[in-house]
KELORO-782721 format. One line per field, with one value per residue (C-alpha): residue number from 1; residue in three letters; x, y, z. Coordinates in Angstrom, 1 decimal. Example, Ala and Ser with C-alpha at 12.3 -4.5 7.8 and 13.67 -1.06 7.14 Angstrom:
<pts>
vofi	(1; 2)
tise	(ala; ser)
east	(12.3; 13.7)
north	(-4.5; -1.1)
up	(7.8; 7.1)
</pts>
This chain:
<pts>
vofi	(1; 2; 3; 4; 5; 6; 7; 8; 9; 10; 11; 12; 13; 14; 15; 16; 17; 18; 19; 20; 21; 22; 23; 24; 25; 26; 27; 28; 29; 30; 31; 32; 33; 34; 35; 36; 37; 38; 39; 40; 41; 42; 43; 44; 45; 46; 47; 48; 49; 50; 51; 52; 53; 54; 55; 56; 57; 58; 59; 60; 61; 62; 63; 64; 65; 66; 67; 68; 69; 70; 71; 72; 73; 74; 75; 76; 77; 78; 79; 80; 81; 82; 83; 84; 85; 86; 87; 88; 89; 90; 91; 92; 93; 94; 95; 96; 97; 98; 99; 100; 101; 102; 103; 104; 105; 106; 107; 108; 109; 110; 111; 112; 113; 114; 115; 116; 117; 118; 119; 120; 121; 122; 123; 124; 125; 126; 127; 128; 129; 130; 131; 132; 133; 134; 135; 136; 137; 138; 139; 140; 141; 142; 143; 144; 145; 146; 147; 148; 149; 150; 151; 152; 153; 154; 155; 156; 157; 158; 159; 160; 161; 162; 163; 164; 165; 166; 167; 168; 169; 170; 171; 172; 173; 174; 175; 176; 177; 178; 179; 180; 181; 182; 183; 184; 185; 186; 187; 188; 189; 190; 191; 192; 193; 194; 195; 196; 197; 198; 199; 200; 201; 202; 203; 204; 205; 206; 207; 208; 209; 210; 211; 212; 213; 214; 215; 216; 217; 218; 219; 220; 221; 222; 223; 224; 225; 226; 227; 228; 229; 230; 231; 232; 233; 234; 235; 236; 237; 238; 239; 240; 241; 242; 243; 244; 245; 246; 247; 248; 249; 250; 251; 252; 253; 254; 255; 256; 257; 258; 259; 260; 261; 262; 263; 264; 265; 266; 267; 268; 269; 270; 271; 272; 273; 274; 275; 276; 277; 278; 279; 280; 281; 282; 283; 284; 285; 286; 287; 288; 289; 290; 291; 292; 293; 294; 295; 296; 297; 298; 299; 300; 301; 302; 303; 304; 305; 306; 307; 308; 309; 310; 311; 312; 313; 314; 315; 316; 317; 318; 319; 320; 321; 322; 323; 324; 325; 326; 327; 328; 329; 330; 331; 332; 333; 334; 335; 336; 337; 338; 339; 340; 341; 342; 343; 344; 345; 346; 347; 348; 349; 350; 351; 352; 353; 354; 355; 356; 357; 358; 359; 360)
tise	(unk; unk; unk; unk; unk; unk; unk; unk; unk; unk; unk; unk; unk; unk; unk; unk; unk; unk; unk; unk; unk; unk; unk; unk; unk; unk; unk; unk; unk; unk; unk; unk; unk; unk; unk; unk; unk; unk; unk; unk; unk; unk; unk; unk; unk; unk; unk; unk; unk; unk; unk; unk; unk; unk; unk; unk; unk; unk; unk; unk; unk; unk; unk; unk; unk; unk; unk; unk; unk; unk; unk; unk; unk; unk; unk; unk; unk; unk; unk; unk; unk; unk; unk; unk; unk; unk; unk; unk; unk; unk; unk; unk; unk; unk; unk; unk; unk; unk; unk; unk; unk; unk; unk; unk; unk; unk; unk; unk; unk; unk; unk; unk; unk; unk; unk; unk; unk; unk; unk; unk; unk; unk; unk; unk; unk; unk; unk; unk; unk; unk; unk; unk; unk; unk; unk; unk; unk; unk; unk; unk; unk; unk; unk; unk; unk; unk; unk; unk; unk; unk; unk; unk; unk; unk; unk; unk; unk; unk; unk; unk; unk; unk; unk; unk; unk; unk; unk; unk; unk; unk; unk; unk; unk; unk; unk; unk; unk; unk; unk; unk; unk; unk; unk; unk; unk; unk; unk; unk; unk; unk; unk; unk; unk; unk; unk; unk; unk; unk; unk; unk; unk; unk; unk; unk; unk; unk; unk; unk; unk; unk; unk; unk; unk; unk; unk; unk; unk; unk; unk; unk; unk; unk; unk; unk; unk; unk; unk; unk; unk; unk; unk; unk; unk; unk; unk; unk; unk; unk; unk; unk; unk; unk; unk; unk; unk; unk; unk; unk; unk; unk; unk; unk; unk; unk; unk; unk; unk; unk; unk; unk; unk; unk; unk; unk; unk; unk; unk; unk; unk; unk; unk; unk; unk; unk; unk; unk; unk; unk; unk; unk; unk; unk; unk; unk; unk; unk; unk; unk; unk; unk; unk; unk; unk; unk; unk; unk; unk; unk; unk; unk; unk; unk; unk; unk; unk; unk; unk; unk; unk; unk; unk; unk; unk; unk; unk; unk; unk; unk; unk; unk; unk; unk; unk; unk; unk; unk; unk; unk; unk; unk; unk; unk; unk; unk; unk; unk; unk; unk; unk; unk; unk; unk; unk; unk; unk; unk; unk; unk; unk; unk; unk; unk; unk; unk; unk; unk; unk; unk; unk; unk)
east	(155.9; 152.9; 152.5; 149.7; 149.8; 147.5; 147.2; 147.1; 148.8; 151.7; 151.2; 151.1; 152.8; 153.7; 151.9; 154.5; 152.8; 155.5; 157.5; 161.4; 161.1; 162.9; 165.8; 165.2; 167.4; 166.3; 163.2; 163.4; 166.5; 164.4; 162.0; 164.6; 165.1; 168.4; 170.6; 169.6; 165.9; 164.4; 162.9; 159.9; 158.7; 157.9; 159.1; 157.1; 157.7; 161.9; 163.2; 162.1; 162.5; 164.4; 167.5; 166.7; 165.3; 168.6; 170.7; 169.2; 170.0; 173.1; 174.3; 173.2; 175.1; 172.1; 172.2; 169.4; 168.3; 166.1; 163.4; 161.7; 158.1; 155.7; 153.2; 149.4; 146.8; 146.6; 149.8; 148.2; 148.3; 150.2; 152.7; 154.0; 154.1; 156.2; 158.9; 159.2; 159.5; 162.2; 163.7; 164.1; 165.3; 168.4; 169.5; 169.0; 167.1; 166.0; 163.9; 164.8; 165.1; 162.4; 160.3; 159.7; 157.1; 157.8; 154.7; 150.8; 148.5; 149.3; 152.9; 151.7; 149.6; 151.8; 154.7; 152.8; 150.9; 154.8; 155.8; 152.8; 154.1; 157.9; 159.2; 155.8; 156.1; 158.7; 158.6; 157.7; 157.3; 154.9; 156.3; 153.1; 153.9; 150.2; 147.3; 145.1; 148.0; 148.9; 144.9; 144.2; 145.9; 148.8; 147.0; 145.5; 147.1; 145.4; 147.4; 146.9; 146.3; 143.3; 141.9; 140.1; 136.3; 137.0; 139.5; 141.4; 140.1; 143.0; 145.6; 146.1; 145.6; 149.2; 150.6; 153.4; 156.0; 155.7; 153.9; 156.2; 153.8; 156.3; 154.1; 156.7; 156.5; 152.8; 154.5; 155.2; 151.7; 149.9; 146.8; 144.7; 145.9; 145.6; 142.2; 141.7; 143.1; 140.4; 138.1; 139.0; 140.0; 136.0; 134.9; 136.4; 134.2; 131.0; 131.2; 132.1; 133.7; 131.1; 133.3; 136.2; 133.5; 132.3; 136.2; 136.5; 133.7; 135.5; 138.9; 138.6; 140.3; 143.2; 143.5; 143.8; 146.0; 148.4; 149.0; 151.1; 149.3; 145.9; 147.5; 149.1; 145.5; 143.6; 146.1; 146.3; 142.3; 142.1; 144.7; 143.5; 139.9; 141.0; 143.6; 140.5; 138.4; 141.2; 142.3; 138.5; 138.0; 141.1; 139.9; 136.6; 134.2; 132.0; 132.2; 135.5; 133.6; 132.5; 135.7; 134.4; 131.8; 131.5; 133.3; 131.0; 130.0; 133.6; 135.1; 132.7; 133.4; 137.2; 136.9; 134.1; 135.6; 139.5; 142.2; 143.5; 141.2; 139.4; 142.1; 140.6; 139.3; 137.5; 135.4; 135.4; 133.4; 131.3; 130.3; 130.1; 127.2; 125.7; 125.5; 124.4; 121.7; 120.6; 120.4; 118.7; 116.0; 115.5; 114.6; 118.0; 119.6; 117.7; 118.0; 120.3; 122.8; 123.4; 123.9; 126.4; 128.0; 128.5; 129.6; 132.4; 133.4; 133.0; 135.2; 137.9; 137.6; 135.9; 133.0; 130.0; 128.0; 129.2; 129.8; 126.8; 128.6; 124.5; 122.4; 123.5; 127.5; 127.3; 125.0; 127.6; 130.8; 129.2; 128.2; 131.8; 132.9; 134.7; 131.0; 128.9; 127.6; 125.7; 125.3; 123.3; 125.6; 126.0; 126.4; 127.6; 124.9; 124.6; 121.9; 123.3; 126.5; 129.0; 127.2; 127.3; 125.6; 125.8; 123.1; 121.6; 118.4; 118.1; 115.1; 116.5; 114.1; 115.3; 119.0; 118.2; 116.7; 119.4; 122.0; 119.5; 118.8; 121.9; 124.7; 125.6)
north	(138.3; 136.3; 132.6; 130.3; 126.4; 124.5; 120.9; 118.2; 115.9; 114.5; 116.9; 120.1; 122.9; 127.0; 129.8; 133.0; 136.4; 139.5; 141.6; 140.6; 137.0; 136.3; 137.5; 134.9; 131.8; 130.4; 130.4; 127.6; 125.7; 123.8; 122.6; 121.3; 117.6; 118.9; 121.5; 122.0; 123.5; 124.1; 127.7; 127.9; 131.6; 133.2; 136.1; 139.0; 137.8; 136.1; 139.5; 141.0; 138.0; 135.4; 137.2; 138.0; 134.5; 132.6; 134.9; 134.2; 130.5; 130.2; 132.3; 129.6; 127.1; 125.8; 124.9; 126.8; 125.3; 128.8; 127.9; 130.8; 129.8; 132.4; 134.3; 134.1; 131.9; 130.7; 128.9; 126.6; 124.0; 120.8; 122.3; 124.7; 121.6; 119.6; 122.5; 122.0; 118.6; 119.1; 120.9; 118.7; 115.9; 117.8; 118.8; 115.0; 116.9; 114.3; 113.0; 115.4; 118.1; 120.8; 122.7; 126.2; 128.3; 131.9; 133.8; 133.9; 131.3; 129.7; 129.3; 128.0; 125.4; 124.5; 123.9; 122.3; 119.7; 119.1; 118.5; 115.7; 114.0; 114.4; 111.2; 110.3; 113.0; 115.6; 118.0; 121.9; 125.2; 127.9; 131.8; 133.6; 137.0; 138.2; 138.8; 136.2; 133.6; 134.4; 134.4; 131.2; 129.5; 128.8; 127.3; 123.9; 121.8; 121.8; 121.9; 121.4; 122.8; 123.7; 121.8; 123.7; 122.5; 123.4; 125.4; 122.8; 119.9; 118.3; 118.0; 116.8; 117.7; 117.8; 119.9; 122.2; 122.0; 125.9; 129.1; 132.4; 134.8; 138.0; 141.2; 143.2; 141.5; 143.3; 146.6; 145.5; 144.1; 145.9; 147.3; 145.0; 142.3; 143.4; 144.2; 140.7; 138.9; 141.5; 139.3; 136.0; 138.2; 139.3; 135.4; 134.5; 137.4; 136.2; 132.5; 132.1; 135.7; 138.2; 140.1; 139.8; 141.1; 144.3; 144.9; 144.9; 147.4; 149.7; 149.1; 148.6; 152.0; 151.0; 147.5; 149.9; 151.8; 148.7; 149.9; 146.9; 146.7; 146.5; 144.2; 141.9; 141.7; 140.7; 138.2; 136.7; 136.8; 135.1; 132.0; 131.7; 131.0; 128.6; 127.0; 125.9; 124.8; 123.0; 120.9; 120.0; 118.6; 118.7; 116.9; 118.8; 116.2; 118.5; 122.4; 123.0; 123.4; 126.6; 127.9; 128.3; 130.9; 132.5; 130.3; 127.8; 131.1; 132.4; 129.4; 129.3; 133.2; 132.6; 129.5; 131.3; 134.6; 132.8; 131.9; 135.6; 137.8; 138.2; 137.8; 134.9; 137.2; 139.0; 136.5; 135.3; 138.7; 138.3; 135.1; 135.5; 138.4; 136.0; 133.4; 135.9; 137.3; 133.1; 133.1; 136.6; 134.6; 131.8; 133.8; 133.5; 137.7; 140.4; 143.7; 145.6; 142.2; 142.2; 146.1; 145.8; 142.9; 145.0; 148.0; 146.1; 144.9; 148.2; 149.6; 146.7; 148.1; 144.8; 144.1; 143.1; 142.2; 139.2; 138.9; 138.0; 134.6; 133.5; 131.2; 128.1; 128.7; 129.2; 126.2; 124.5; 125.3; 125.1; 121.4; 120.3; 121.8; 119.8; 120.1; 118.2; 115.2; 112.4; 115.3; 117.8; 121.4; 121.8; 125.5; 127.7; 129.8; 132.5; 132.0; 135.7; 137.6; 135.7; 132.4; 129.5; 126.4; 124.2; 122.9; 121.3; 121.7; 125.4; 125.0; 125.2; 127.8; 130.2; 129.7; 130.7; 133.8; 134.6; 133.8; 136.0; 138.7; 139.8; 139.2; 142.0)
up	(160.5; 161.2; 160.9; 160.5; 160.8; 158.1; 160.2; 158.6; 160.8; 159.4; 156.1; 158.6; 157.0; 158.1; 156.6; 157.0; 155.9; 156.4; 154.6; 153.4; 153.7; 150.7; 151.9; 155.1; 154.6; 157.6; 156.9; 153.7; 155.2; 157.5; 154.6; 152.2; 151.9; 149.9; 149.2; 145.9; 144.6; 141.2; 141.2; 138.6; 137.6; 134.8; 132.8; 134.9; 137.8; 137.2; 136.8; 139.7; 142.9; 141.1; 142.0; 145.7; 145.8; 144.7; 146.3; 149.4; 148.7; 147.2; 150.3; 152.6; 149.9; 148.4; 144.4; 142.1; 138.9; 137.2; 135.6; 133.9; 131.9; 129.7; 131.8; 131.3; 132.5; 128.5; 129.2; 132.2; 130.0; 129.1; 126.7; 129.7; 132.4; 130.0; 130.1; 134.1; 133.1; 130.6; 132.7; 135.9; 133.7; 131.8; 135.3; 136.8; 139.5; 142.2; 144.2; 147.1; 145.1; 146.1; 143.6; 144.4; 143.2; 142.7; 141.2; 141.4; 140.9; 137.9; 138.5; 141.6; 140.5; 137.8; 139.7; 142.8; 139.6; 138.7; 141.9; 142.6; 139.2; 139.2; 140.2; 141.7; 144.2; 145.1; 147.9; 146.9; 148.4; 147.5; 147.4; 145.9; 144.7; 143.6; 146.4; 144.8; 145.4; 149.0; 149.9; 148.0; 145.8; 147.2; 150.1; 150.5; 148.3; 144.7; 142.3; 138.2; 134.5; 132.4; 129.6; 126.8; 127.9; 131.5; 134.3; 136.6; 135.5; 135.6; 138.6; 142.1; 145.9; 146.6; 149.9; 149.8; 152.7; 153.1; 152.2; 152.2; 151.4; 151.3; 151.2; 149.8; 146.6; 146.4; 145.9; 142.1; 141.5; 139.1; 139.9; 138.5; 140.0; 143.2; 142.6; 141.3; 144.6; 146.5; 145.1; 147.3; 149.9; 150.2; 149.4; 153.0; 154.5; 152.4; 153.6; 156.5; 158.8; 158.9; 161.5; 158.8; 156.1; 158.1; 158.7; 154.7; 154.2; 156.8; 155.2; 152.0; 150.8; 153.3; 150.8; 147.4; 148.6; 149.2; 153.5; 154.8; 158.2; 156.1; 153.7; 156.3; 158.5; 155.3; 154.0; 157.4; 158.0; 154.8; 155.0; 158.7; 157.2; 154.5; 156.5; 159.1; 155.9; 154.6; 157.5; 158.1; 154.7; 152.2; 149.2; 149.1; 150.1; 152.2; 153.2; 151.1; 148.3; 150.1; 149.1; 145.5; 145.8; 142.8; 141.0; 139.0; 137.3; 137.0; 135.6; 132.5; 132.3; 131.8; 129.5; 127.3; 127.2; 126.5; 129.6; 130.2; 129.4; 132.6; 135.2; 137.8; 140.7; 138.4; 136.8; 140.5; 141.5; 138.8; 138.8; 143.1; 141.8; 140.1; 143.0; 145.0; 142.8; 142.5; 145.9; 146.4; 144.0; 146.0; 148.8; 150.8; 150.3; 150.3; 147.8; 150.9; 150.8; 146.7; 147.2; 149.9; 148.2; 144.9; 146.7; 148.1; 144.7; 143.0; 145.2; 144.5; 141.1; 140.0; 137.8; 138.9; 135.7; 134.0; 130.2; 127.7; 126.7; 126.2; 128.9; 126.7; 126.9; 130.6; 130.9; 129.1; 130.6; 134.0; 132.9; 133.6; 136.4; 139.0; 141.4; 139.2; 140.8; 139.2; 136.0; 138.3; 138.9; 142.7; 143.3; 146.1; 147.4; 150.4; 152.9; 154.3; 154.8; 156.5; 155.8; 152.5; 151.9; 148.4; 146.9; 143.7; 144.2; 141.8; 139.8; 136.0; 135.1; 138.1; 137.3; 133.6; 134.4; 136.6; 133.9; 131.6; 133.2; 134.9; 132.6; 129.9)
</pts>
């Protein structure tokens, strides 16, 4: 097992990354403000680690309240949050009663959103079980739902207590969704770890092919990189927002093409060729740094063209994502490998030929 500490002072909280820590009581005791939790999942995830999960717990006498909500990001909604809701009141649950999230990112950031409104604040644990989830999501603090104009737009920066990230749970993950966690695994090497990145493009196959060590070095690599950005800015006030590479694009790409249809680290590579091919534009990347980029990707098994939603949709989805400021679109750029800056001075007749020109 490794562990990582994400400090933010009195907030501070462990990262462990290893394999069978949901079978390790001791490693959740310490967090709980009371012997009794509310596991959320969902019905991929509840039939394969709820058990283990509350086993593990009621064996060190602590009371589980299951609660087991519909999978898909489509369901990151309002509707779904009330059910966690519904939930916690029938069982009286308390306000020391700890919310755990067992799943990927959007029970993650469901539960985490509950857990910042419960009662006005309840404590809660994250236990990602996808790739995307124990490289991102599930670190840092932000928590929330979608709205149907726009991804996350509403929540909370709310910290968990703890991060199990159990890399054993990866051996049930379908392929794709490995391949969709890839994607943020890569974003850490593009802004900010150009060792990390060249490591990637000699490892890459070692990722695929799901080998623990590789798995356990990347997922570490990763949380250690967002853990730093985190504890230097953890509402996203200044270089947080390099964190979301890729993702102005990627967010309209999910809300235009329907929650669920591209998975979120997909539209992430896409839209992150898209930032890059921006930045390649404005003089930044050169020919070599989009090939390498895409070559990296394509072996992930992700796409690297993004959908032809039309200039205007993107224009307009992009027009209310959470880094407009003062109405102009502050976007994430590369000024090379291993290095971001964001900026809202892009000419509008550059990003439109961009958004033109390279999406199918």
């Amino acid at each position: 097992m490794q562990t990582l500490n994400v400090a933010l002072g009195e907030r501070s909280y462990p990262i462990h990354i290893g394999p069978g820590l949901l079978r390790q009581a001791e490693r959740l005791l310490p967090h709980l403000a009371q012997p009794r939790v509310a596991i959320v999942t969902n019905t991929t995830v509840g039939p394969l680690y709820l058990e283990a999960l509350s086993g593990t717990l009621a064996g060190a006498g602590v009371e589980v309240i299951p609660i087991i909500l519909p999978d898909g990001e489509q369901y990151k909604n309002w509707e779904t949050l009330n059910q966690i809701f519904d939930a916690l009141l029938t069982h009286r649950a308390e306000r020391k009663t700890t919310l755990i999230a067992l799943g990927g990112g959007v029970i993650g950031d469901l539960t985490g959103f509950a857990a910042a409104c419960y009662q006005r604040g309840v404590p809660f644990i994250q236990v990602p079980t996808t790739l995307l989830a124990q490289v991102d999501s599930s670190v840092g603090g932000k928590t929330g739902i979608n709205h149907p104009l726009g991804k996350n737009m509403i929540g909370a920066f709310y910290q968990p207590k703890l991060v199990l990230a159990d890399t054993d749970t990866l051996n049930t993950l379908p392929d794709r969704e490995l391949s969709a966690g890839l994607a943020e695994v890569i974003k850490y090497g593009l802004i900010r770890d150009l060792p990390f990145l060249e490591w990637l493009e000699t490892n890459l196959e070692r990722l695929v092919a799901r080998e623990t060590q590789a798995l356990t070095y990347a997922i570490y690599h990763a949380c250690r990189n967002k853990a730093e950005v985190v504890a230097a800015d953890e509402r996203e006030s200044g270089q947080r927002a390099l964190l979301n590479l890729g993702h102005t694009f990627g967010h309209a790409i999910e809300a235009g093409m329907g929650y669920g249809n591209w998975l979120h680290g997909e539209a992430v590579a896409a839209g992150t060729m898209l930032a890059a091919e921006l930045s390649r534009r404005l003089g930044y990347l050169t020919d070599t740094d989009l090939r390498r980029i895409a070559a990296l990707f394509e072996r992930a098994r992700l796409p690297v063209k993004a959908p032809a939603l039309g200039v205007e949709t993107y224009l307009a989805y992009m027009g209310v994502d959470k880094k407009v400021e003062e109405g102009r679109i502050r976007f994430v750029l590369l000024e090379r490998l291993g290095s971001a800056f964001v900026t809202a001075e892009v000419p509008a007749e550059v990003l439109r030929a961009t958004l033109a020109q390279t999406t199918h």
